[in-house]
C-alpha positions in Angstrom: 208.6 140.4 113.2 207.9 141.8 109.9 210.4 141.8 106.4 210.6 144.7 104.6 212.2 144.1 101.0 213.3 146.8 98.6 213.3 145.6 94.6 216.0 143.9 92.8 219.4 143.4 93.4 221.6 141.0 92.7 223.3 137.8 95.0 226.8 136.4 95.1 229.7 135.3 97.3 229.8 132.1 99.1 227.7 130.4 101.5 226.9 127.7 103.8 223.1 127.7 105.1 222.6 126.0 108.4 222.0 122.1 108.8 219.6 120.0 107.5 216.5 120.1 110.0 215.0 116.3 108.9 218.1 115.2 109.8 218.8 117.5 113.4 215.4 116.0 114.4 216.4 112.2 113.9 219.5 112.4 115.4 218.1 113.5 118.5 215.2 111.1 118.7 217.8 108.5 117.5 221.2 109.1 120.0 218.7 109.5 123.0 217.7 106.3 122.3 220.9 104.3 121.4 223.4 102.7 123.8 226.4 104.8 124.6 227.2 108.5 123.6 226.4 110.3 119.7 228.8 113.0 118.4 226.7 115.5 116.5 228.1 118.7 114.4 226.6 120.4 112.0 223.0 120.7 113.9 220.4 123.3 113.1 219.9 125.9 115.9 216.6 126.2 115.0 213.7 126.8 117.2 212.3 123.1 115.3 214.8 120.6 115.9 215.6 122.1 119.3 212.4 122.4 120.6 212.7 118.3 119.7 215.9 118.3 122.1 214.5 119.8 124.8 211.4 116.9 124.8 214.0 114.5 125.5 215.7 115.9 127.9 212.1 116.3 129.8 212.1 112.8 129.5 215.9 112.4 131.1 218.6 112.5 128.2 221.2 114.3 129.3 222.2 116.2 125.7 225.2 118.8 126.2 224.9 122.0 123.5 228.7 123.3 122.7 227.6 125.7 120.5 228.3 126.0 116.8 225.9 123.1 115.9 227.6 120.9 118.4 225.7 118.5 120.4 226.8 115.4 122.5 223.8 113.3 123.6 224.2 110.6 126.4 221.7 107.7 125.0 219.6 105.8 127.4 218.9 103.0 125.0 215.6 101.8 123.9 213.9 101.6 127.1 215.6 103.8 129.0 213.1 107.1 128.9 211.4 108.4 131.8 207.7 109.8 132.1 207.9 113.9 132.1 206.2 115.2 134.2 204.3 117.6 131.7 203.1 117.3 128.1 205.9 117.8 125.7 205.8 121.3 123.6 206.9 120.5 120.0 206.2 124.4 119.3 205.8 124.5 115.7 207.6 121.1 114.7 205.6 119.3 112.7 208.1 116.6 111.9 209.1 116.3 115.8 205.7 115.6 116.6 204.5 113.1 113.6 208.2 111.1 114.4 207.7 111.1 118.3 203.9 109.7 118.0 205.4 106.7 116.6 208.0 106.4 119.1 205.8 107.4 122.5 203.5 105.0 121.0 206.2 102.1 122.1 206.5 103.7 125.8 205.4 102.3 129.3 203.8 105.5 130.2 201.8 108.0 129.0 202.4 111.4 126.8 201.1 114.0 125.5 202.4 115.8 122.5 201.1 119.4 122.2 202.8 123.2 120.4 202.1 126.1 119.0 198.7 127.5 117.5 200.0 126.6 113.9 201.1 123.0 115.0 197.9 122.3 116.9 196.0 123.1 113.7 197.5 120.5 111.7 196.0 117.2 111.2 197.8 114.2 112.8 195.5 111.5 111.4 197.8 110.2 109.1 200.0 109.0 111.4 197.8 108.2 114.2 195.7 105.7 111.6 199.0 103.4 111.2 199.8 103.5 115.2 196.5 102.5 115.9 196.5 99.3 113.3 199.9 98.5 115.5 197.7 98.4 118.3 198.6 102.2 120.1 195.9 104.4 121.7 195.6 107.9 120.7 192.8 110.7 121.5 193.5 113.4 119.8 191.0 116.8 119.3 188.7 117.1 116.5 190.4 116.3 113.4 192.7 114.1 113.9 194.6 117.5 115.5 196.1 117.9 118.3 197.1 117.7 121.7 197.9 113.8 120.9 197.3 111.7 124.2 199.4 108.6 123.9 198.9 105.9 126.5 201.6 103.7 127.3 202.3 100.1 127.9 200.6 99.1 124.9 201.7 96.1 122.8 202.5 97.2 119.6 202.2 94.6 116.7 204.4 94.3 113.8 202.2 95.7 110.4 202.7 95.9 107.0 201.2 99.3 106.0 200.3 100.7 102.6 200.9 104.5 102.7 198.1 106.2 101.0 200.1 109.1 100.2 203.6 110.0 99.4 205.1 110.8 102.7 208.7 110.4 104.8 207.0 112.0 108.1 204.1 109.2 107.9 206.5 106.3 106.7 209.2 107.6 109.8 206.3 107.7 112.1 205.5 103.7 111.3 209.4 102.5 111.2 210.0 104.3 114.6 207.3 102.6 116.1 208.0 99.7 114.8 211.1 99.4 116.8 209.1 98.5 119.6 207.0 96.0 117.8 206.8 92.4 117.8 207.5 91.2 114.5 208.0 92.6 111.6 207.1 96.4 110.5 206.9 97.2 106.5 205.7 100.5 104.8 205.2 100.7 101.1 205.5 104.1 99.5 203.7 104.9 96.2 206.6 107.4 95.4 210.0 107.4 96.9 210.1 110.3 99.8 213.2 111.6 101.9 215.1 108.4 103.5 216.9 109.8 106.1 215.4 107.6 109.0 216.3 104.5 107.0 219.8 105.5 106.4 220.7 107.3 109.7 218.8 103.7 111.6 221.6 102.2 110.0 224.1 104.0 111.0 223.0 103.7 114.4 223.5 99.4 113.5 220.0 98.6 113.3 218.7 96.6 110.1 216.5 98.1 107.7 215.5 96.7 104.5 214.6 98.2 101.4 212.8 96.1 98.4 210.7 96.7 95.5 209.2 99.7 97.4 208.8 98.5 100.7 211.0 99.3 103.4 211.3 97.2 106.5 212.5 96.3 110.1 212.5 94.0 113.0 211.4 95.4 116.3 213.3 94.5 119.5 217.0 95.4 118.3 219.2 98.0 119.8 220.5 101.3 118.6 224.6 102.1 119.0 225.7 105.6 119.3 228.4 107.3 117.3 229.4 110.3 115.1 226.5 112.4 113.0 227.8 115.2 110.5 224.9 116.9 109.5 225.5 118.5 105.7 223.7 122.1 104.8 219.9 121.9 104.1 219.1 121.5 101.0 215.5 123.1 101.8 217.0 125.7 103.0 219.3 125.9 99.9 216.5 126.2 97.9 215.8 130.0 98.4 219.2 131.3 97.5 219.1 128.7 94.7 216.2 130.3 93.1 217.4 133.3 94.5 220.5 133.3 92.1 218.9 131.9 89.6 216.1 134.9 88.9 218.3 137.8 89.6 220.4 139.0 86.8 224.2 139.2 87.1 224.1 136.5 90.3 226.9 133.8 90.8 226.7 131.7 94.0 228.6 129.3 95.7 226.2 127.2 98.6 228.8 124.4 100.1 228.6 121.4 101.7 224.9 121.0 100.8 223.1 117.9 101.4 222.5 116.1 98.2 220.5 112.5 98.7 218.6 111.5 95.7 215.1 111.5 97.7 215.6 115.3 98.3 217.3 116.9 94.4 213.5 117.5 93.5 214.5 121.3 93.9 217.6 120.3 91.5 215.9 118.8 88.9 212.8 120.8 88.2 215.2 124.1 88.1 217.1 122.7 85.6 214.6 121.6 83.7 213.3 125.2 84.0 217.0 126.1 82.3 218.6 126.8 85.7 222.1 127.2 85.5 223.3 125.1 87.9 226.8 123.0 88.6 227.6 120.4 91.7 230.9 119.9 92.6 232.9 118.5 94.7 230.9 115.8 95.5 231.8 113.6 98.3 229.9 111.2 101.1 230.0 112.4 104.6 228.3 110.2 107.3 226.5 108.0 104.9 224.7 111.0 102.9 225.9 112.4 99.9 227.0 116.1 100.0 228.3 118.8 97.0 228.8 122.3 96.9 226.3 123.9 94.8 227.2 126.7 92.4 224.2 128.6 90.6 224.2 131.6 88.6 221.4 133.4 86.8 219.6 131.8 83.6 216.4 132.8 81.8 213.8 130.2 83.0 211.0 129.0 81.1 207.5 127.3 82.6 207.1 123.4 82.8 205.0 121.1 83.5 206.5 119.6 86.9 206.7 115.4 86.4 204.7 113.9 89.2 207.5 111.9 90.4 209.8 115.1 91.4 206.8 116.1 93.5 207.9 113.9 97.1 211.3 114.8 96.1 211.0 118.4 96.2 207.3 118.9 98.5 209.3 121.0 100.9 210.7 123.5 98.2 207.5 123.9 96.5 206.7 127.6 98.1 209.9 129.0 96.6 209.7 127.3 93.7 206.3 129.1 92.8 208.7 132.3 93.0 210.7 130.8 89.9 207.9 130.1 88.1 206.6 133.7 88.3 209.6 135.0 87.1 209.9 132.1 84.4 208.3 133.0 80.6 205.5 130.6 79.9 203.0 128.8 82.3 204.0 126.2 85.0 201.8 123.8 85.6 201.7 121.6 89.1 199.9 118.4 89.9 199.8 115.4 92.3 200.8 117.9 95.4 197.7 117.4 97.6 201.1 117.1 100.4 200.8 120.8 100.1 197.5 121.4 101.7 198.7 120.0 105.1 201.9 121.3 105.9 202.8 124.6 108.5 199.8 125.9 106.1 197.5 125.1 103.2 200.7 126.2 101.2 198.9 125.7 98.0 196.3 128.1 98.7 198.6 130.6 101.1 201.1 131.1 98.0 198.2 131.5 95.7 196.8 134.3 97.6 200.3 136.0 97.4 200.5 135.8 94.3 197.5 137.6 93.7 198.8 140.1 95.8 201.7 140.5 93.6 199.5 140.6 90.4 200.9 137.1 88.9 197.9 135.4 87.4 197.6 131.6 88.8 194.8 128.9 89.0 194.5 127.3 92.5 194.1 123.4 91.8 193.2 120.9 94.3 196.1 119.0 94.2 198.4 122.0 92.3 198.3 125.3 90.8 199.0 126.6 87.3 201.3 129.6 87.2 201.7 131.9 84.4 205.1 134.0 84.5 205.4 137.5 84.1 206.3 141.2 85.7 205.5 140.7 89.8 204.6 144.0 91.8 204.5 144.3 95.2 202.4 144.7 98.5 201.5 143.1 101.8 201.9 139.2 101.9 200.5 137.5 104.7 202.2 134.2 105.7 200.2 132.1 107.5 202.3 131.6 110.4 204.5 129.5 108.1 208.3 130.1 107.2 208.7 129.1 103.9 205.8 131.0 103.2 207.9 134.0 104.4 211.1 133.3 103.0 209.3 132.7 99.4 208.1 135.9 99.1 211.7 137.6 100.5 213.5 136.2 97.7 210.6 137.5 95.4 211.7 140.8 95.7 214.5 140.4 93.8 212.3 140.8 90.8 209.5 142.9 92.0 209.2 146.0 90.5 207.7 147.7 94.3 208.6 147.3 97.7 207.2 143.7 99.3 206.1 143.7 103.0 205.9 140.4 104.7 204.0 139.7 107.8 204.5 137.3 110.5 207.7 136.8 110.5 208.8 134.7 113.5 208.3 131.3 112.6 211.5 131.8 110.5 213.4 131.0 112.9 212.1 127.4 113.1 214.3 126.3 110.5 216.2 129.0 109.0 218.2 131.0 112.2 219.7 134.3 110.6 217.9 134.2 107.3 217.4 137.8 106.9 221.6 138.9 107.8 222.7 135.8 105.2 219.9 137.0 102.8 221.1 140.4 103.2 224.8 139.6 103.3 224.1 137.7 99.8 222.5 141.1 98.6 218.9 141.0 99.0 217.9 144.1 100.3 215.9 142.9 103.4 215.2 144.5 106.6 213.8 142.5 109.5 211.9 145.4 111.8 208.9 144.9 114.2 205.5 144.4 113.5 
């Protein structure tokens, strides 16, 4: 599938985008393995977090869909999995399969974690490094990439574990294993990243600790099932956010968005941009903060990005290279090596659209330096990755030629109906074959 994006326009009206994807993946992983039975609405029907539904039920959850984000899934407890019968097929999750190495890792029997093309490029070495010092075994192809062969029945030791990079997926990894550890499991961050696992383990009644930077837990507890309302991604958000904010004459309404302070990176660098941008009604739904976000359009201007809104917005970073185009002055970016592993290198992938639309930038190994000013258009090529393809849709709003964007599909993984909300917004997108 292809987009096909016509200059300008303008967006308003009212939204709410679909739920937030970190959190869809944990409360599968989590309800399948608590006691008793988890309630969850608001769940992303994206090809991601359900390709992470269907590996537990290949391993015996039952898990009802009722449509309309609605999920019931019938936990089995912490020990209650079964051996599938075929390696599990994460497609393109990279957060399914960088969580479920640390909990396969605590299994009786063996798995294998495999996906897509895209997925099985990525290094995994990261997390299997930390598994490993617990005591797991893990082959895994060249690279630390994968297929991940996990063998079971291994003892898993408590650890502490300092994280040599700022990451939620690597410190999630660790905690979930850690479950099924003996002792104690710690992980110290450099930088504080998403906490979702911590704070949804907790709602599930399991202890975790959180001090001076390390987080903590003791393995052998149990998990107790209950009600999950998953709020609006705030990733996915983060396009029409920039969206409204670089198209003249646009006023936007985004509800019931997730709001936790490890994720407002997106938030806070816009407005330091000179984003015009208001939360309100702000209110606490299931243990995470929510708001409903109203934007409208503001001249930006380029900044410097501080380091420490880096792990709080890593996931954004594609679109917000978009509002730095379209922002007078330079932007500069640093301390986002994160970047260069993700669906793709997205450092160098946005870099080379860029290019493509004539905006001048310098490609840094841990960044890039982006100077604002008048964007064409042209072919963008998107790595198999779909922020890389929703970055360049919203783009086109201030693009003075039409914008093409390849390789489409992965979209779907976490955003289900971009291009009819995008359009319905007023970008003038058409999704066609390639």
């Amino acid at each position: 599938m292809e987009f096909l994006l016509k200059p300008g326009g303008t967006i308003n009206g009212e939204a709410r985008v679909p739920g937030d994807k970190s959190m869809s993946h944990r409360s599968i992983m989590l309800g399948a393995l608590a006691e008793g039975t988890t309630h969850v609405k608001g769940f992303l029907e994206g090809e991601d977090a359900l390709a992470t539904l269907g590996a537990f039920q290949a391993m015996g959850v039952e898990i009802e869909r009722r449509g309309e984000g609605e999920v019931i899934v019938h936990g089995v407890g912490l020990h209650g999995l079964k051996a599938p019968s075929e390696p599990l097929d994460l497609g393109n999750a990279g957060t399914g399969m960088r969580l479920m190495a640390g909990l396969m890792a605590g299994q009786p029997f063996d798995t294998v974690l495999t996906g897509d093309a895209s997925l099985c490029s990525r290094p995994m070495g990261r997390v299997i490094t930390p598994l490993e010092n617990m005591g797991a075994e893990i082959a895994s192809e060249e690279g630390g990439r994968p297929p991940l062969r996990i063998k079971g029945g291994k003892t898993l030791e408590g650890i502490h574990y300092d994280l040599p990079m700022a990451s939620a997926q690597v410190k999630s990894c660790a905690l979930l294993a850690g479950l099924y550890a003996q002792g104690r499991t710690s992980v110290t961050e450099p930088a504080p990243t998403r906490d979702h696992t911590e704070r949804m383990l907790r709602g599930f009644g399991y202890e975790v600790k959180c001090e001076n930077e390390v987080i903590s837990l003791q393995g052998g507890g149990s998990l107790k099932g209950g009600e999950i309302d998953v709020p609006a991604d705030i990733s996915s958000a983060a396009f029409f956010l920039v969206a409204a904010s670089i198209a003249p004459g646009s006023d936007l309404l985004l509800t019931h968005v997730g709001i936790n302070p490890t994720r407002i990176g997106i938030l806070n660098i816009l407005t330091l941009m000179g984003a015009d941008i208001t939360l309100k009604n702000e209110r606490e739904v299931g243990g995470e903060p929510v708001a409903d976000i109203h934007v409208r359009y503001a001249p930006l201007k380029g900044i410097e990005i501080p380091e420490d809104q880096v792990p709080l917005a890593i996931d954004e970073f594609p679109v917000l290279f978009i509002a730095a185009a379209c922002a007078e002055g330079r932007t500069v970016l640093r301390g986002a090596e994160e970047l260069r592993v993700k669906e793709s290198d997205r450092l160098a992938a946005m870099a080379e659209g860029l290019d493509t639309l004539g905006v001048s930038n310098e490609l840094l190994d841990d960044g890039i330096i982006i100077e604002g000013g008048k964007m064409g258009g042209g072919e963008i090529r998107t790595h198999m990755d779909h922020r890389i393809a929703m970055a360049f849709s919203i783009a086109a709003l201030r693009a003075e030629q039409e914008i093409r964007v390849l390789d489409c599909d992965h979209v779907a993984t976490s955003f289900p109906g971009f291009d009819a909300l995008a359009r319905g917004l007023g970008l003038q997108i058409t999704a066609q074959a390639g």
